[in-house]
ROBATOR-554438 format. One record per residue: x, z, y of N, C-alpha, C, O in turn. Coordinates in pm, whole numbers, padded with zeros to 5 digits, always signed. Each point is the difference from the previous one (the first is absolute). Layout:
<nudos>
XZYXZYXZYXZY;...
</nudos>
This chain:
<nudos>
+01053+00506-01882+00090+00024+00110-00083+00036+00123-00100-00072+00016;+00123+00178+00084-00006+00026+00115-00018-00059+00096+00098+00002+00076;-00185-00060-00039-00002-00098+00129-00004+00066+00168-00087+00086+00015;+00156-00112+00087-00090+00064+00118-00098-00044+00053-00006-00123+00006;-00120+00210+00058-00059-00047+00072-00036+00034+00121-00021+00118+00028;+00009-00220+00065+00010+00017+00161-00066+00098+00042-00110+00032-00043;+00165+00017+00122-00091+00133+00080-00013-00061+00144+00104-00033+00056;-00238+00013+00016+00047-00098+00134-00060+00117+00087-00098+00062-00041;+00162-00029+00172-00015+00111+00097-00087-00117+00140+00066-00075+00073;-00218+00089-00068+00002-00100+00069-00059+00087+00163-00003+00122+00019;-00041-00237+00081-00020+00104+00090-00165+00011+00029-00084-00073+00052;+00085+00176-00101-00231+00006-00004-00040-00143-00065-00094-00066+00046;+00174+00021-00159-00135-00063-00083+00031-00009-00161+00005-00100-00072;+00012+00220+00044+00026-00009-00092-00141+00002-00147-00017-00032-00118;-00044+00085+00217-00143-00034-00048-00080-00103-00010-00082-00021-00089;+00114-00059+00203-00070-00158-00025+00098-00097-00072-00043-00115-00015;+00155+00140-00028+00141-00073-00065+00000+00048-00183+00045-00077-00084;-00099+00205+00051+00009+00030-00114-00180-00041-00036-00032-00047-00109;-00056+00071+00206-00114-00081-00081+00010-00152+00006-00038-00044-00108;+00067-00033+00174+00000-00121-00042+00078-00024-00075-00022-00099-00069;+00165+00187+00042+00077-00077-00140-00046+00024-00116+00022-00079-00092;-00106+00213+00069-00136+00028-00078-00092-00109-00023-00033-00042-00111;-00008-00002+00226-00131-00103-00049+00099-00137-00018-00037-00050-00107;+00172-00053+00176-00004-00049-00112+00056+00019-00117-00027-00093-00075;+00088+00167+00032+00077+00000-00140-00083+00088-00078+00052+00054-00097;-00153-00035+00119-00101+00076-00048+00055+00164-00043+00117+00012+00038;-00145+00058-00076+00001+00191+00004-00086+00050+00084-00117-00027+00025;+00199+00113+00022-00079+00090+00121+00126+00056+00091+00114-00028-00037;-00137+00123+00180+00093+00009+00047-00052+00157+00010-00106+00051+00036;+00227+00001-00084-00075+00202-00017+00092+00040+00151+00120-00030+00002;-00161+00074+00077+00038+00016+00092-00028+00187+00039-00095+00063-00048;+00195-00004+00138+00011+00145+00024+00053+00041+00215+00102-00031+00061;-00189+00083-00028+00019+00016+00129+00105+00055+00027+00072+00035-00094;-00039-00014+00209+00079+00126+00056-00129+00166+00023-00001+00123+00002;-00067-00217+00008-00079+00216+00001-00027+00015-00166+00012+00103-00067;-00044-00216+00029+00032+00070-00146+00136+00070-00067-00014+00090-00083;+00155-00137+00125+00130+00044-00035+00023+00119+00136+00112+00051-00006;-00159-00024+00070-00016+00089+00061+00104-00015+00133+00059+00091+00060;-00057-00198-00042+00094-00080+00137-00068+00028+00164-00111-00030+00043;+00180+00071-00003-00034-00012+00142+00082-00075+00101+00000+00026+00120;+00070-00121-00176+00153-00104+00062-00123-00110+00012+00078-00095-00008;-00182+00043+00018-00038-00128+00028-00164+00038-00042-00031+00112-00042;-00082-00242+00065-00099+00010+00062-00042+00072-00189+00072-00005-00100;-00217+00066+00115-00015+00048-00137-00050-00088-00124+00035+00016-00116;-00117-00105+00160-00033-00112-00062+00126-00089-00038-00016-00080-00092;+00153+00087+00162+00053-00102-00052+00072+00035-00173+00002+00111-00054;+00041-00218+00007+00044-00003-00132+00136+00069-00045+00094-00070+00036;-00053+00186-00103+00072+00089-00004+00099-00120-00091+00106-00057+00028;-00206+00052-00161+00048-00100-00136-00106-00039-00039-00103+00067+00000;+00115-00177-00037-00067-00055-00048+00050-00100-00125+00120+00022-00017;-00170-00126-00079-00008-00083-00096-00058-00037-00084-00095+00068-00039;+00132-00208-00032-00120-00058-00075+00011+00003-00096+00114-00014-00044;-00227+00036-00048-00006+00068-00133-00078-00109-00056-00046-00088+00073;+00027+00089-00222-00085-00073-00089-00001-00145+00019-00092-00076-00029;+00228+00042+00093+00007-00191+00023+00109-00025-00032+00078+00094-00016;-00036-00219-00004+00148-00041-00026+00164+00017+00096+00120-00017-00024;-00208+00061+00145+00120+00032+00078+00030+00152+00015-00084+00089-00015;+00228-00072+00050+00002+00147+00044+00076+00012+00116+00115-00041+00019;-00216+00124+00085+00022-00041+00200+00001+00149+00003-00085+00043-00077;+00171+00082+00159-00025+00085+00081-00011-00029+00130+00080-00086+00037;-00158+00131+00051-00006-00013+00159-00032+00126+00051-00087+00071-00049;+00184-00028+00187-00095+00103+00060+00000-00037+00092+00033-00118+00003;-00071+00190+00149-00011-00042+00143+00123+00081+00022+00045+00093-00068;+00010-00158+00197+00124+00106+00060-00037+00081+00091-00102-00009+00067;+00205+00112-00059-00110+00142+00093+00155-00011+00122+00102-00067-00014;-00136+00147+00110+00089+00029+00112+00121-00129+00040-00043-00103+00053;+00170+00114-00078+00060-00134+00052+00065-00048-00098+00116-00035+00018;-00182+00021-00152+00021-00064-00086-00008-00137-00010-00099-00060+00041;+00224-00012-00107+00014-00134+00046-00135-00082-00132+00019+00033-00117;-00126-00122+00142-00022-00063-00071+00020-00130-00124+00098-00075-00002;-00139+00072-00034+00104-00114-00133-00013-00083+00044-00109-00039+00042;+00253-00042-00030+00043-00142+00042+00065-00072-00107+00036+00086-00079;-00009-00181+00044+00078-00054-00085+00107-00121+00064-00024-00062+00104;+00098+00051-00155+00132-00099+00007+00051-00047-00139+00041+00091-00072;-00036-00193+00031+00032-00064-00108-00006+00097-00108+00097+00043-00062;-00263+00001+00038-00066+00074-00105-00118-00106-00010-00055-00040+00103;+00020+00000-00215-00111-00024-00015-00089+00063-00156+00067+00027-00100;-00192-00012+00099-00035+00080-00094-00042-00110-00116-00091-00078+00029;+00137+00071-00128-00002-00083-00115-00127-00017-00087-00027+00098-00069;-00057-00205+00061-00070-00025-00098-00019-00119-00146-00088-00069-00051;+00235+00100+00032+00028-00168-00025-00040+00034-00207+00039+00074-00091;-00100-00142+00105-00082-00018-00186-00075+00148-00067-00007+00045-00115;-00052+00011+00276-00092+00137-00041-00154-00006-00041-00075+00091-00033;+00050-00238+00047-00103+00009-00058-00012-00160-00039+00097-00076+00006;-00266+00026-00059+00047-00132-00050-00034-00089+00154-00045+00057+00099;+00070-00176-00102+00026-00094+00056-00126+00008+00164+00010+00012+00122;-00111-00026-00221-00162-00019+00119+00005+00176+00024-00028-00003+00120;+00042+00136-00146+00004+00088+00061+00121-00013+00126-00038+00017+00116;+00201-00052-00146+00038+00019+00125-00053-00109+00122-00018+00022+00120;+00006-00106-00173-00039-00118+00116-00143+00061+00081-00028-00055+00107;-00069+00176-00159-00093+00057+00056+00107+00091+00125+00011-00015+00122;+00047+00098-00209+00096+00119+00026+00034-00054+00161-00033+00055+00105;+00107-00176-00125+00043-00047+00101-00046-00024+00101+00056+00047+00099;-00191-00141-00077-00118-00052+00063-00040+00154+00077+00033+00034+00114;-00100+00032-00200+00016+00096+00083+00043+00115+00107-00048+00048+00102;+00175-00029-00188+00111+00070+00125+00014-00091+00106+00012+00051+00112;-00011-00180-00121+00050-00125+00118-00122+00054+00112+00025+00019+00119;-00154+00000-00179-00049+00028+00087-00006+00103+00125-00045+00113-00020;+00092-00151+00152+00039+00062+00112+00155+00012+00025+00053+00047+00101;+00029-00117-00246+00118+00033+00017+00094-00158+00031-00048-00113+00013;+00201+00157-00008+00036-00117+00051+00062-00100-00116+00110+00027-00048;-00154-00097+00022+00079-00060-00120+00132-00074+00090+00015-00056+00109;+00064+00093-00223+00174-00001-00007+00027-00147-00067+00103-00053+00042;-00182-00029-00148+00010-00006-00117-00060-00056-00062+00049+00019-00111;-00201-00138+00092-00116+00032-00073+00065+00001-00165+00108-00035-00045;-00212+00085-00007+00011+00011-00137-00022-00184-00071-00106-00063-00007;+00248+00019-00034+00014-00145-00028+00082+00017-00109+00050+00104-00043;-00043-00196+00011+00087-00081-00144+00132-00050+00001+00023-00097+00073;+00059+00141-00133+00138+00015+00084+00092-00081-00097-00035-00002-00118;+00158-00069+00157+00043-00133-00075+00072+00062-00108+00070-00076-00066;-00072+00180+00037+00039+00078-00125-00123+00002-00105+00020-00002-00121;-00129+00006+00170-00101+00014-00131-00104+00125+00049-00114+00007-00045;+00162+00081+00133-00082+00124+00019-00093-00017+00106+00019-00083+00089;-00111+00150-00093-00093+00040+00139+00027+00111+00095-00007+00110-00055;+00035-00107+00182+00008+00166+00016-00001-00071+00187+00036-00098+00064;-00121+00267-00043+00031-00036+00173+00008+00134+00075-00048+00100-00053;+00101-00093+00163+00018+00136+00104-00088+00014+00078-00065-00104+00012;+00016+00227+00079-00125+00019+00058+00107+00128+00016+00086+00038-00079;-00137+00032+00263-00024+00094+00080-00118+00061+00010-00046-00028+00111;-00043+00114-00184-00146+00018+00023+00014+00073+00099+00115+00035+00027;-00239+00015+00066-00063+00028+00068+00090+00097+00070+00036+00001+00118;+00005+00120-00263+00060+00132+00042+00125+00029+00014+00043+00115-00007;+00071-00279+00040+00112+00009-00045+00067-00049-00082+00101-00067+00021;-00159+00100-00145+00040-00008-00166+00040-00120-00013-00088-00080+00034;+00198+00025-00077+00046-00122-00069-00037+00009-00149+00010+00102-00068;-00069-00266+00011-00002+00007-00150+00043-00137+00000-00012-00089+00084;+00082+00092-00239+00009-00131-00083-00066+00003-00091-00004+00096-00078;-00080-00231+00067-00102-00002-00097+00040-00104-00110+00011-00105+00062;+00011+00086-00170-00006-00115-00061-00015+00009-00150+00013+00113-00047;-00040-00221-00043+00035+00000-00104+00046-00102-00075+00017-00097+00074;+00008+00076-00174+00081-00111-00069-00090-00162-00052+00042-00114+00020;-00197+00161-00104-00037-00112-00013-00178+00046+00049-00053+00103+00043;+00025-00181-00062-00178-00001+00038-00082+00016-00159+00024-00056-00107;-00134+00163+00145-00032+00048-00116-00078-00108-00088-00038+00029-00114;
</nudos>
């Protein structure tokens, strides 16, 4: 089945937002300018499209050009709930927290599950959790 995946329009960082979700979830982040797509709406270095390849997640990001509104969210959050095993998301997590606002920590919940919310750095809401410990 078809899944979607997020396309986030951010404002000039879409380059420092797609390499760090690169370094933690490990891949890479293949990234494409505006003077490479042949744009003259915004600075040339910034990120036309970009995304991460060869890792378990799948992120588009570009930068926004002229008075384009940047990505905000409202009761969206981006889901990671049993995507990987147990000690990878609890990394997953640890990391994005870093610089960001936790909502949430990632705890043990009177149902049986683990899972927690985080605002990183660039905006982005995630839920992280999974069911048992590996």
């Amino acid at each position: 089945m078809a899944q979607p995946t997020p396309y986030l329009h951010l404002p000039g960082t879409a380059r420092e937002a797609l390499t760090l979700y690169a370094d933690v979830f490990g891949g890479r982040a293949q990234l494409h300018t505006f003077e490479e797509f042949g744009r003259t709406d915004g600075p040339a270095d910034a990120i036309a499209h970009g995304y991460l390849v060869d890792g378990p997640v799948s992120l588009f990001a570009a930068d926004v050009a002229g008075d384009e509104a940047p990505f905000r969210a409202e009761g969206l959050l981006l889901s990671l709930l049993g995507a990987a095993p147990a000690s990878t998301l609890r990394t997953w997590f640890a990391r994005l927290a870093d610089g960001a606002r936790v909502v949430d920590d990632l705890q043990l919940r009177p149902w049986g599950a683990w899972d927690g919310q985080l605002v990183d750095r660039f905006g982005v809401p995630w839920l992280i959790g999974y069911e048992h410990e590996d």
